[in-house]
LUMZA-219672 format. One line per field, with one value per residue (C-alpha): residue number from 1; x, z, y. Coordinates in steps of 0.05 Angstrom, whole numbers, plus 5000, padded with zeros to 4 digits. Example, Ala and Ser with C-alpha at 12.3 -4.5 7.8 and 13.67 -1.06 7.14 Angstrom:
resi = [1	2]
c1 = [5246	5273]
c3 = [5156	5143]
c2 = [4910	4979]
***
This chain:
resi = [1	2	3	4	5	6	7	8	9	10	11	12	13	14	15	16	17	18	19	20	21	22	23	24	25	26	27	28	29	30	31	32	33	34	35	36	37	38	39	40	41	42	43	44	45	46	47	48	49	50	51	52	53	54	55	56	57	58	59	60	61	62	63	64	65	66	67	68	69	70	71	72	73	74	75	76	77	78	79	80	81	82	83	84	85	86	87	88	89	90	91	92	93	94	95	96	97	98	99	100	101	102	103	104	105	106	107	108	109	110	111	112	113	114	115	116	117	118	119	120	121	122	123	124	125	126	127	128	129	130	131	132	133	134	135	136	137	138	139	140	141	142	143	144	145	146	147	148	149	150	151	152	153	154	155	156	157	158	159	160	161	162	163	164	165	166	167	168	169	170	171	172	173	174	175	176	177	178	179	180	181	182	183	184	185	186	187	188	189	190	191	192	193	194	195	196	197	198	199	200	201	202	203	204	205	206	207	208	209	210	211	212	213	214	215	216	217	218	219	220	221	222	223	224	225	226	227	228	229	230	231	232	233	234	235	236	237	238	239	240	241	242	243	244	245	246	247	248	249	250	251	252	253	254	255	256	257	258	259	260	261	262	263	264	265	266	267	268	269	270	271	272	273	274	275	276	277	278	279	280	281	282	283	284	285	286	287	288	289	290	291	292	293	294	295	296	297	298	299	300	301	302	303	304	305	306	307	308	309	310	311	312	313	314	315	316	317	318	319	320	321	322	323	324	325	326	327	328	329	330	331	332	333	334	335	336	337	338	339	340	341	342	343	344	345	346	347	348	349	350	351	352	353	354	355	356	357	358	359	360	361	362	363	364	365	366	367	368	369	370	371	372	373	374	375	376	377	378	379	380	381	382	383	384	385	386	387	388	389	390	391	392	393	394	395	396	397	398	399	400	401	402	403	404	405	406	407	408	409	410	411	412	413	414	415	416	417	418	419	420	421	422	423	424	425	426	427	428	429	430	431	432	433	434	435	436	437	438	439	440	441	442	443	444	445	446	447	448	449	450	451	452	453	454	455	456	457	458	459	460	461	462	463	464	465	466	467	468	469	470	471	472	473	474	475	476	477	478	479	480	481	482	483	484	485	486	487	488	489	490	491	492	493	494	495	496	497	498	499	500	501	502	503	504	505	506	507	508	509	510	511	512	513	514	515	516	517	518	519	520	521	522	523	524	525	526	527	528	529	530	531	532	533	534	535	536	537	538	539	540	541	542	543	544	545	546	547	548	549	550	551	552	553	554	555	556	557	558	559	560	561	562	563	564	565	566	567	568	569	570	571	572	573	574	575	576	577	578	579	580	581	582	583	584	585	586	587	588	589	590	591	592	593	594	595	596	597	598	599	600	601	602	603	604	605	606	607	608	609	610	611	612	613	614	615	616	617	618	619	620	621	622	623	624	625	626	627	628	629	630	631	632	633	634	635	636	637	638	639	640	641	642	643	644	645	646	647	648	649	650	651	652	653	654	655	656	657	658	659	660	661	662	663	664	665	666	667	668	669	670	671	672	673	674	675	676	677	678	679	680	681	682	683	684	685	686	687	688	689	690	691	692	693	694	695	696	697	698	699	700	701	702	703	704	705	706	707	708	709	710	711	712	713	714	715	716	717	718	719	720]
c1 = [4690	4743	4750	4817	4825	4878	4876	4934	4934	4974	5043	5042	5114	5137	5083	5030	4958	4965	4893	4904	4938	4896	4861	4837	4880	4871	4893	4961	4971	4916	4952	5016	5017	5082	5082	5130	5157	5127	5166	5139	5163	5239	5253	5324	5352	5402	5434	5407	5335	5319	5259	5253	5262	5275	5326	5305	5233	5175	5150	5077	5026	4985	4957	4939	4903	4844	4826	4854	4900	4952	4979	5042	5080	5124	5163	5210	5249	5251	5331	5344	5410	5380	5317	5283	5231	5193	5166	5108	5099	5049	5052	5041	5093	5053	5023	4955	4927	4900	4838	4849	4799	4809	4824	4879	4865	4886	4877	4931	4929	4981	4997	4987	5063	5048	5023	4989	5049	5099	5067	5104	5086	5068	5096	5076	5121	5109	5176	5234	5189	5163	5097	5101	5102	5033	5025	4981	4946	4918	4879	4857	4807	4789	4862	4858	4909	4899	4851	4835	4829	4820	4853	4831	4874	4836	4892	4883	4903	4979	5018	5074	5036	5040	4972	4994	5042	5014	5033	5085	5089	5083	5137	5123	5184	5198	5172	5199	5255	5219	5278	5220	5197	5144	5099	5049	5007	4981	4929	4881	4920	4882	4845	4775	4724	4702	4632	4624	4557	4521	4472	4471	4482	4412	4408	4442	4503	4480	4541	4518	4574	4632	4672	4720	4789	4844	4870	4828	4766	4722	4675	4629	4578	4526	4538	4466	4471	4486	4536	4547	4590	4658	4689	4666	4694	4705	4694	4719	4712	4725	4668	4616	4613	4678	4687	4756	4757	4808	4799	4774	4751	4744	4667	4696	4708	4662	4695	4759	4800	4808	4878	4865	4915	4891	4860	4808	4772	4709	4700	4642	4649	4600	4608	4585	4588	4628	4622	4661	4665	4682	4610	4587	4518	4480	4518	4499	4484	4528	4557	4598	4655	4696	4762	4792	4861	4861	4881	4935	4879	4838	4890	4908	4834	4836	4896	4879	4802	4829	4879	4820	4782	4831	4811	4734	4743	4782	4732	4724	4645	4637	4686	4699	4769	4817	4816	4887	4862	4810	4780	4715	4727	4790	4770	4844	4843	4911	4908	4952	4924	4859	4901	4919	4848	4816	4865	4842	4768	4766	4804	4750	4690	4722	4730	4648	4685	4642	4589	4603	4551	4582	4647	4621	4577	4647	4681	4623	4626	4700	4710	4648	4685	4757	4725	4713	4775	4835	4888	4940	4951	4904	4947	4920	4962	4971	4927	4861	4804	4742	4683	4710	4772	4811	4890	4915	4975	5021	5035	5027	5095	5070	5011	5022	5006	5033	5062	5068	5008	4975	5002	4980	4909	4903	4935	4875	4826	4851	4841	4766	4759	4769	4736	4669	4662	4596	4541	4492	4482	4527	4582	4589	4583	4644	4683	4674	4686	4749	4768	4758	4798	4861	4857	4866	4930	4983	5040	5090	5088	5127	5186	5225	5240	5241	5307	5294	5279	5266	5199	5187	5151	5110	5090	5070	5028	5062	5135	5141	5192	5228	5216	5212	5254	5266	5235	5274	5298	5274	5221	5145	5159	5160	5077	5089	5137	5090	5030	5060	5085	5016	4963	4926	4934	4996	5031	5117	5173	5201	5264	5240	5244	5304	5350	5299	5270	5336	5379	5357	5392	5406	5392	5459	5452	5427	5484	5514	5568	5612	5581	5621	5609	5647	5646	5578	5545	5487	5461	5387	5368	5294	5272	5221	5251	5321	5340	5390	5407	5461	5444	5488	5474	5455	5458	5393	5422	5473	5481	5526	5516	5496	5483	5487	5436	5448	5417	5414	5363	5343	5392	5387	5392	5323	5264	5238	5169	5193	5222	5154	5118	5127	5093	5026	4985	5037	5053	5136	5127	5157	5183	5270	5294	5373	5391	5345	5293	5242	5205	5274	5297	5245	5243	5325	5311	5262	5311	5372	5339	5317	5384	5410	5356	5376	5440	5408	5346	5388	5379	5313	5304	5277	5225	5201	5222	5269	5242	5252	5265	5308	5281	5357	5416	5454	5437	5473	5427	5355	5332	5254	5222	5168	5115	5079	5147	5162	5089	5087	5129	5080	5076	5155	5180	5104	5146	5178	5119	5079	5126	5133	5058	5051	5104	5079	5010	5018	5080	5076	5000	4995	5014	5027	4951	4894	4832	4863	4912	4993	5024	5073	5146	5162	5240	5250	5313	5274	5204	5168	5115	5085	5020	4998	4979	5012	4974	5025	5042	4971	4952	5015	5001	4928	4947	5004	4978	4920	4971	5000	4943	4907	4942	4878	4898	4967	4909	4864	4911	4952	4896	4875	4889	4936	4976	4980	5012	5053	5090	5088	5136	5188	5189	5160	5114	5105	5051	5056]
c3 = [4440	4400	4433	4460	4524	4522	4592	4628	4700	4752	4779	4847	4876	4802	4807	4766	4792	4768	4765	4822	4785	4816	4768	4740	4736	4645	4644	4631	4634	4644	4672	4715	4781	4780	4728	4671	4660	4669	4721	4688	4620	4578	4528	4479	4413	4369	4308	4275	4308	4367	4425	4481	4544	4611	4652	4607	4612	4567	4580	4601	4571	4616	4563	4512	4536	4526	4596	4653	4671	4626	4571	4541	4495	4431	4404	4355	4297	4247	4215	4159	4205	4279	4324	4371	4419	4478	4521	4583	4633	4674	4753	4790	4786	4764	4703	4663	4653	4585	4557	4472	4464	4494	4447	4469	4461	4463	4449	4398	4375	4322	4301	4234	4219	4213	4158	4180	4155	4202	4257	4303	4302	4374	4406	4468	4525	4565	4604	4556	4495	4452	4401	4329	4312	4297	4241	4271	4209	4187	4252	4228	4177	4173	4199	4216	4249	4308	4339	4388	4357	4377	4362	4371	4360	4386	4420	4374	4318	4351	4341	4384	4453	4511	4529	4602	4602	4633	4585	4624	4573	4515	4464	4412	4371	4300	4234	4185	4164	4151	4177	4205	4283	4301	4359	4384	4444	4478	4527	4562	4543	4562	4554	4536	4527	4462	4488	4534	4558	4508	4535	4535	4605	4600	4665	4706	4742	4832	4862	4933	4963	4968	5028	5028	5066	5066	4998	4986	4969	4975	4928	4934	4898	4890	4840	4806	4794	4720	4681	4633	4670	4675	4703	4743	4705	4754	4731	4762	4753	4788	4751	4752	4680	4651	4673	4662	4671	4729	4748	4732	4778	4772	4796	4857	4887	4916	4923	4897	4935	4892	4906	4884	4875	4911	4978	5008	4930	4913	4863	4837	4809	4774	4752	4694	4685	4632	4597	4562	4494	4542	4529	4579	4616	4629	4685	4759	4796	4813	4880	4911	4958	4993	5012	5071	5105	5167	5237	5261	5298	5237	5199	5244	5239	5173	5167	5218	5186	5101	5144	5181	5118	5088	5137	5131	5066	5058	5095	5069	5064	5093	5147	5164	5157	5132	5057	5024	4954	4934	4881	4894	4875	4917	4981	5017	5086	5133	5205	5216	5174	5212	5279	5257	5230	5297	5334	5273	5273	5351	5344	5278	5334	5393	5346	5307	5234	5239	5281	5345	5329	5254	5291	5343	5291	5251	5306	5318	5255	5260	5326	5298	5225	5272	5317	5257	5224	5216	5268	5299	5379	5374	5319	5253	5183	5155	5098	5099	5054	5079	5053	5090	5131	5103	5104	5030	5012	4953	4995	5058	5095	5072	5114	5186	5235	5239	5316	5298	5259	5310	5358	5326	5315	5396	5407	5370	5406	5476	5458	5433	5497	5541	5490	5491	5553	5577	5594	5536	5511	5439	5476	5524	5479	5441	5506	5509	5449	5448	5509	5487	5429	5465	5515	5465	5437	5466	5462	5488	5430	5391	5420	5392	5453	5524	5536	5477	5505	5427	5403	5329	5274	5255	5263	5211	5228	5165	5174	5245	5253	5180	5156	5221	5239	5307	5341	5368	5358	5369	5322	5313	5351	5420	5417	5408	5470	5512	5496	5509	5577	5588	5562	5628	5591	5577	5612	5593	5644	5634	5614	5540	5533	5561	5538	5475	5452	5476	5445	5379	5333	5258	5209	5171	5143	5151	5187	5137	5080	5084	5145	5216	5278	5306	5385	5359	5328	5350	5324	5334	5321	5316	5361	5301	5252	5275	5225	5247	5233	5246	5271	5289	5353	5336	5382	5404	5389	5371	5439	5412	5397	5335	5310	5377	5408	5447	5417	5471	5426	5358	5297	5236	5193	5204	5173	5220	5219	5237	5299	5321	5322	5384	5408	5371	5429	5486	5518	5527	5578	5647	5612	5631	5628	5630	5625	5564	5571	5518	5514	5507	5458	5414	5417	5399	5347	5306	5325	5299	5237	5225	5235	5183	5127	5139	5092	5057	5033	5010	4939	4939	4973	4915	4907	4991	5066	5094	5080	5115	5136	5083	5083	5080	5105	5042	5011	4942	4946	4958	4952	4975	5037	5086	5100	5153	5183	5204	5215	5266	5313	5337	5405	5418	5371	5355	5332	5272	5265	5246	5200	5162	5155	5135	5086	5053	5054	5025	4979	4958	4965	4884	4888	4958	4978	4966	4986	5040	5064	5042	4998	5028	4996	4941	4905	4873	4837	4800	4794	4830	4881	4911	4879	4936	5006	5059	5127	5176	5140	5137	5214	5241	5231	5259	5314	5332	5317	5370	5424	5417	5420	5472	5496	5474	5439	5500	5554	5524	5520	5580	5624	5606	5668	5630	5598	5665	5692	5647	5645	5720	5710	5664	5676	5752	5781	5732	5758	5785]
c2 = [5190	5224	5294	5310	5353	5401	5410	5447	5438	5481	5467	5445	5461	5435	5371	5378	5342	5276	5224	5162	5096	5045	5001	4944	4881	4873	4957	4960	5027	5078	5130	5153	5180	5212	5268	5277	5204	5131	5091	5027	5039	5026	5060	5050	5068	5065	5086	5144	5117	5158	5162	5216	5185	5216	5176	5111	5119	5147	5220	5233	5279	5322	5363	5311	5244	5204	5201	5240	5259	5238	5201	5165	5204	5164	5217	5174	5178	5122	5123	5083	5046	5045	5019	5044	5014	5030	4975	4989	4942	4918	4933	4873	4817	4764	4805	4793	4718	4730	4694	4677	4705	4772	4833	4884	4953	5023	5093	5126	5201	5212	5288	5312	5302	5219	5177	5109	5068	5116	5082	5039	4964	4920	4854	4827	4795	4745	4749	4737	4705	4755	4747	4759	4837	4857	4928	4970	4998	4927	4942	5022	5027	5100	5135	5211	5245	5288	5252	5197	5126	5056	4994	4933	4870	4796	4768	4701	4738	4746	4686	4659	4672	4614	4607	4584	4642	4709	4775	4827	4879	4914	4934	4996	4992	5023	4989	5037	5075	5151	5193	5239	5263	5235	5253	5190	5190	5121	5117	5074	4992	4944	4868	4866	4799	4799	4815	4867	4902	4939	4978	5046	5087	5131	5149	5213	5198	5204	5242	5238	5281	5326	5344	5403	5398	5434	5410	5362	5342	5279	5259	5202	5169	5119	5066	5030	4948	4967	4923	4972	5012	5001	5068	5136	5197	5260	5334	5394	5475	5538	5582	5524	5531	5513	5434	5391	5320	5301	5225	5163	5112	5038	5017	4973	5051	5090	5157	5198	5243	5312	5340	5418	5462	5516	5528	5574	5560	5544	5481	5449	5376	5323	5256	5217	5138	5112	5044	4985	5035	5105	5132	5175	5179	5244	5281	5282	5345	5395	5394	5457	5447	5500	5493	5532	5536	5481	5488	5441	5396	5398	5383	5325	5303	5297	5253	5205	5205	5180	5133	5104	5104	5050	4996	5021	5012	4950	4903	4827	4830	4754	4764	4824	4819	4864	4841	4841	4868	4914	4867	4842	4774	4765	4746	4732	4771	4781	4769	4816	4866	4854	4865	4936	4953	4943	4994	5046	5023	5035	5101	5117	5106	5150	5203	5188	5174	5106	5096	5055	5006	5000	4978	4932	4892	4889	4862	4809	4787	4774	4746	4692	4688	4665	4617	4571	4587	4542	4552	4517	4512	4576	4610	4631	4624	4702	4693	4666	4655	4704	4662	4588	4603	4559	4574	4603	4569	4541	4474	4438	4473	4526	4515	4546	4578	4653	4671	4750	4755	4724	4775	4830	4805	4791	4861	4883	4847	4859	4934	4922	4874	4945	4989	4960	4953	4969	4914	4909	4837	4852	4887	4832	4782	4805	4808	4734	4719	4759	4724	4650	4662	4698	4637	4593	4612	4563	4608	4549	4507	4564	4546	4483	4453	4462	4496	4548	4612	4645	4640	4623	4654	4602	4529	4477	4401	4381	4409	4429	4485	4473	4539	4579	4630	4653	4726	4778	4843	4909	4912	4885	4820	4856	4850	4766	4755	4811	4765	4707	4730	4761	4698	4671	4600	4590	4642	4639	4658	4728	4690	4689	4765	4775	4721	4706	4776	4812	4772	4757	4700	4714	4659	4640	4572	4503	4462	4419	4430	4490	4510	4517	4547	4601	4627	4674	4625	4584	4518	4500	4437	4409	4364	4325	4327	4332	4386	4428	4502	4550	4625	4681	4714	4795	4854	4895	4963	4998	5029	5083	5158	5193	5260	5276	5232	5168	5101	5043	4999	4988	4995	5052	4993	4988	5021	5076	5047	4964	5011	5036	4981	4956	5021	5013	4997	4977	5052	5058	5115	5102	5033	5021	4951	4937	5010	5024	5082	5065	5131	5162	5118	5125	5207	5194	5142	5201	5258	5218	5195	5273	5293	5241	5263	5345	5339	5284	5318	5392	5367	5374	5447	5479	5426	5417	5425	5370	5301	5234	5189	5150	5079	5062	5102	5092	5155	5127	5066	5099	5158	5131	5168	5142	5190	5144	5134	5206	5231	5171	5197	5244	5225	5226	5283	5329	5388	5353	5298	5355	5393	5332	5313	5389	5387	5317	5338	5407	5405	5338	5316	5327	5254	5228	5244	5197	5173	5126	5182	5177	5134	5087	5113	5152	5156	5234	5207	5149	5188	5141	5129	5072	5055	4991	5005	4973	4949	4980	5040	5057	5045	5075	5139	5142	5102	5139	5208	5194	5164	5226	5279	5232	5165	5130	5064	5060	5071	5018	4961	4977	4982	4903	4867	4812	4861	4901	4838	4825	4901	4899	4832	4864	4930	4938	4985	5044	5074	5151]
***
């Protein structure tokens, strides 16, 4: 495959359409999301060497690549008295465990202006130690210019490699001294086996679907047991004639989410599969979709159906847990992930995205996969494995059970207890089940003694409380001290919410050394082991004014979104405690936080409307946004909820949109965007968008008899 696609796409309010960055864990780089420069590259000169870079990182090509929708662009001079070199990096942390006998390769398309010995040379990094720099035409037997060709290096062929050592980058730097410009593209890095499947792809591609949005479009498929293929290549046209390749999909997908540039369009895509050596198989059928302006409530449909879609998606196959990577062969789950599912899953069945039967057999599965689980005093560790249960941990502290991801799972279950509700056998089965299991949870033995009235965050058999830290604060660990007030077990005095939740303790410093207590401090000491600690006590709120707006609770050092979550499922209407109206705070908390982004966001007014929030206030620090955070203030602020999913969807869905809805943050002044998905970010703004259009998740869990008890203690009688 050595055609090159000179493929020029349209500008999207200055973003061109960029092909979705998730991939496999050997690909270093396949392609960018954000378009015109790679976040995850360096690039540096000196001398009379020279490299383009654009703020210190390598520009993309959109028009030249090897597979869509982009490529990286070395456009270098080699001076007789300077360097240059350009070094990409892989995403994750931990980067690639490499096998010896794996062989790197990449694409390269050199223009006519370059000989084979103008090329740059290669090292690779494994942190600071470098490998021996590798010539790239010992590796090129028959060069041509202007066109696409591979090289392939076996990895035991590069000396000065740490075989325990995983490989974090690449370096391209300059091997001669030419004094010419030269223009190099790179596509498509990544680590092979030395044997790979062979066999041909003879049969059509089976595109099984499209689905037409506003913007978007959906296109599934169905994938054949054949080893062969490695990746699903998407084509679109506007003519059904003339068809551009736009994505490429790793086979653990099933669908991709078209961003198109235009709407109330016709487009017809097909799909072909791809294997190990980018040969394509016959193309499926043509499928049509048309794209139409959306209504407000269609529009809101269709957010809260790709956010749903994550946790559909996402679902540990043994288990039915909320898995914590897409990888088939990763089977870690989170329990609090899991927690948050079930609120979209249930919201995803009220509204027929997934069957109700689909849902309920999920939920059996899961309630029978966590009553065999490890747990502790009825708490589950965070991370589990899906196939046994067993806790995932580096060491035996380390080992413990999790109080607020253990809250968040029962806040999940106590909505599916009053969902499915009716008396066939399955349906009442789960109620049980969900029952035993929120009965179980000794709540009590989160506190280190008797006289504590602060919960803590977890709980080890080997270490006791030596690495807890205590809850409070007006954030996500409202929904442990509710439940714990709430459990028919081991019901706890109202005390522990407000002297515990209310007044939260900061963690300054084990109580030894330097270390001294001042007339704010607090020192906790545990009763087994007999450790003792020194925390600070915080405030709730700022209980001050701004932009206009009075605060009583919560703080705008925090994220937006760790403000909201005490309001997933527990309903802040008709809720005052200690002079603090919660439904008002939270409608001042979003209208403050817009306020703060108006001025903020005026350098970007030629790009989009207003954006926010800011996931810090320090405008000189960050300059990342939180779509989830602003579009999930729906119920408390619609008017500018709305605006702001509008604005992210339309304006900036080129590469905030995907097939599980919005990415989690962006940053305009570093040219980057989140390329993970995040639990909470994702469920926060179904969740939220249907408490606001219909109080459904708030009328679920409030309506639980325990929970009913429970508000009636700390905040009265609420009811009209």
């Amino acid at each position: 495959m050595n055609k090159t696609y000179f493929t020029f796409f349209l500008f999207i309010n200055c973003f061109l359409f960029q092909a979705r960055g998730e991939t496999y864990p050997e690909v270093l780089f396949d392609n960018s999301v954000m378009p015109k420069s790679y976040f995850y590259s360096q690039s540096t000169f000196s001398g009379d060497s020279w490299i383009n870079s654009m703020n210190g990182h390598l520009p993309v090509s959109d028009t030249v690549f090897f597979t869509p929708g982009n490529a990286l662009l070395l456009n270098y001079v080699s001076g007789t008295e300077g360097l240059w070199q350009a070094e990409i990096n892989y995403r994750g942390e931990s980067g690639y465990s490499f096998n010896k006998n794996d062989i790197l390769i990449f694409k390269i398309f050199a223009s006519a202006d370059t000989e084979v010995n103008e090329l740059p040379g290669i090292q690779l990094k494994q942190g600071e130690n470098r490998s021996q720099l590798i010539s790239l035409q010992k590796y090129i037997t028959n060069y041509q210019d202007n066109t696409w060709l591979s090289i392939m290096i076996p990895v035991k062929d590069i000396d000065n490699l740490d075989e325990n050592a995983s490989i974090t980058s690449i370096l391209f730097e300059q091997e001669n001294n030419d004094g010419k410009e030269h223009h190099v593209f790179i596509d498509q890095i990544e680590f092979l086996p030395a044997k790979t499947p062979e066999m041909r792809l003879t049969g059509k591609a089976m595109l099984t679907a499209v689905t037409a949005y506003e913007r978007h479009v959906d296109i599934t498929w169905q994938l054949p047991l054949t080893p062969s293929i490695r990746y699903i290549k998407i084509y679109r046209s506007e003519d059904n004639e003339n068809f551009t390749p736009i994505a490429i999909r790793p086979i653990y997908f099933d669908k991709y989410t078209d961003f198109v540039p235009r709407t109330d369009v016709s487009y017809y895509y097909k799909i072909a599969w791809v294997d190990y050596k980018y040969r394509e198989s016959p193309f499926s059928e043509i499928k049509k979709a048309d794209t139409k302006l959306a209504s407000d409530d269609e529009l809101l449909e269709a957010v809260e159906r790709a956010h749903i879609a994550y946790f559909t998606a996402e679902t540990e196959f043994n288990s039915g847990m909320h898995k914590v990577n897409p990888l088939v062969s990763d089977a870690q789950v989170s329990v609090k992930g899991t927690g948050l599912g079930i609120l979209t899953q249930i919201i995803g069945a009220e509204r027929q995205f997934v069957p109700r039967q689909v849902v309920l057999d999920r939920l059996i599965k899961i309630v029978d996969f966590l009553g065999n689980a490890t747990k502790y005093h009825g708490a589950f560790p965070e991370l589990l494995d899906g196939r046994t249960g067993s806790p995932i941990s580096g060491d035996s502290c380390q080992i413990a059970a999790d109080l607020e991801s253990t809250a968040y799972l029962m806040q999940g279950l106590l909505v599916s207890r009053n969902y499915f509700d009716q008396d066939e056998g399955l349906e009442q089965e789960l109620r049980e089940k969900v029952t035993a299991l929120w009965e179980d949870v000794d709540w009590r033995v989160f506190k280190k003694d008797e006289e504590s009235v602060h919960l803590y965050d977890q709980w080890s058999p080997a270490c006791f409380f030596d690495h807890a830290k205590p809850l409070g604060g007006y954030n996500g660990s409202f929904i442990a001290y509710l439940l714990a007030i709430a459990s028919p077990s081991s019901s706890m005095s109202t005390d522990i919410y407000f002297d515990g939740y209310k007044q939260p303790l900061e963690y300054v410093g084990p109580a030894v050394g330097r270390f001294s207590s001042s007339p704010m401090d607090t020192i906790v000491t545990d009763q087994e082991t007999k450790q003792s600690q020194i925390f600070r006590k915080d405030t709730f709120g700022d209980d001050s004014t701004y932009y206009g707006m009075s605060l009583n609770a919560g703080k705008l050092s925090s994220s937006l979104i760790d403000l909201q979550q005490p309001f997933l499922a527990f309903d802040p209407r008709g809720k005052v405690d200690s002079g603090v109206d919660y439904e008002r705070n939270q409608t001042n908390l979003a209208n403050i936080f817009y306020r703060a982004a108006l001025d903020k966001s005026e350098k970007f007014v030629s790009l989009t409307d207003v954006l926010w929030p800011q996931t810090t206030n320090d405008s000189l620090m960050s300059a990342k946004f939180s779509p989830s955070s602003a579009i999930a203030t729906y119920p408390f602020t619609p008017t500018i909820a709305l605006d702001a999913l509008k604005n992210y969807y339309r304006n900036l869905g080129a590469f905030l949109w995907t097939e599980y809805g919005f990415r989690d943050e962006f940053d305009f002044k570093n040219n980057w965007v989140s390329e993970d998905f995040n639990a909470v970010n994702q469920a926060v703004v179904p969740v939220m968008l249907e408490n606001g259009r219909t109080g459904l998740i708030w009328d679920l869990f409030m309506k639980d008899p325990d929970i009913s008890n429970a508000a009636t203690k700390l905040f009265g009688d609420t009811e009209d």
